[in-house]
C-alpha positions in Angstrom: 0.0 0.0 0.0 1.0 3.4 -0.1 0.9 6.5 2.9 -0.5 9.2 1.5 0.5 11.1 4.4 -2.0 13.9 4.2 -0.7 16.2 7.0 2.9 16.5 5.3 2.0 15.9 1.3 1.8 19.2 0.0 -0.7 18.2 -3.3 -3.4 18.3 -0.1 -4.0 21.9 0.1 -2.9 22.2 -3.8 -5.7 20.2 -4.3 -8.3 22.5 -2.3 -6.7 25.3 -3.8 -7.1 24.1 -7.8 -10.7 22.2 -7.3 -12.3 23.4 -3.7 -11.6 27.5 -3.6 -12.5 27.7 -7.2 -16.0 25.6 -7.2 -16.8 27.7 -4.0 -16.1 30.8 -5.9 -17.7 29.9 -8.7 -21.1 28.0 -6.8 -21.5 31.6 -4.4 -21.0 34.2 -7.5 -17.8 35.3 -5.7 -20.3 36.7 -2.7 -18.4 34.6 -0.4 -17.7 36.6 2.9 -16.6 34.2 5.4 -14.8 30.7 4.9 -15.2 28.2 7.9 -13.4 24.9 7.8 -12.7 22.4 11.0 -8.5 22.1 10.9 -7.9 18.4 10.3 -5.1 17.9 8.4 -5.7 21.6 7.5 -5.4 20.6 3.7 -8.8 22.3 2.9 -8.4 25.6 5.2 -4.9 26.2 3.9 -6.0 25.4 0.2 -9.2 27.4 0.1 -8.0 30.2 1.7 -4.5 30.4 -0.6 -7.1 30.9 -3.7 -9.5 33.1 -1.5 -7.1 35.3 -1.2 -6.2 35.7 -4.5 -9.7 36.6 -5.6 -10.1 40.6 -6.0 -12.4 41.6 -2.8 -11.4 40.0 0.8 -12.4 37.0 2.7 -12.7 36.1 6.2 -10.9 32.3 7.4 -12.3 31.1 10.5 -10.7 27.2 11.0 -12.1 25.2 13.7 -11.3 22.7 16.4 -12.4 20.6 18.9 -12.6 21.5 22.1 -9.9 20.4 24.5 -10.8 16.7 26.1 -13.1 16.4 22.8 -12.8 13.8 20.3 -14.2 14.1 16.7 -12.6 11.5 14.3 -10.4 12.8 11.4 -10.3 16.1 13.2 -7.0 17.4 14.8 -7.0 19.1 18.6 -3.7 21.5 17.6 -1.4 22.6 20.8 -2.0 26.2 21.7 1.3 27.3 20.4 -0.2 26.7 16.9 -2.6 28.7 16.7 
């Protein structure tokens, strides 16, 4: 098999940033105001907000966790110093 290794392969957010950012632009007009993505591997947050920001008018990024002590599968708790 292989390991994709999604937290450390860099065509994760390139691939949010060429297929995700642009449908979401395209579905909403370009109205899109706010962007709010749980941080998992942080593939989609970092790839839609790369091409969000490349759009002419601004866009907010909210990424979310868990709380601490909470457990939601495929979603990572990051250490404070992160964020």
């Amino acid at each position: 098999g292989k390991l994709l290794d999604q937290f450390n392969n860099p065509d994760n957010p390139y691939a949010h940033y060429t297929t995700t950012g642009p449908e979401i632009w395209q579905q909403t007009g370009g109205r899109i105001t706010h962007f709010v993505s749980s941080m998992g591997t942080t593939g989609t947050i970092t790839g839609v907000s790369r091409f969000m920001r490349e759009q002419s008018k601004p866009v907010t990024i909210v990424g979310l966790q868990p709380e601490e002590g909470s457990s939601i599968p495929g979603i990572r708790r990051w250490p404070a110093e992160y964020l």
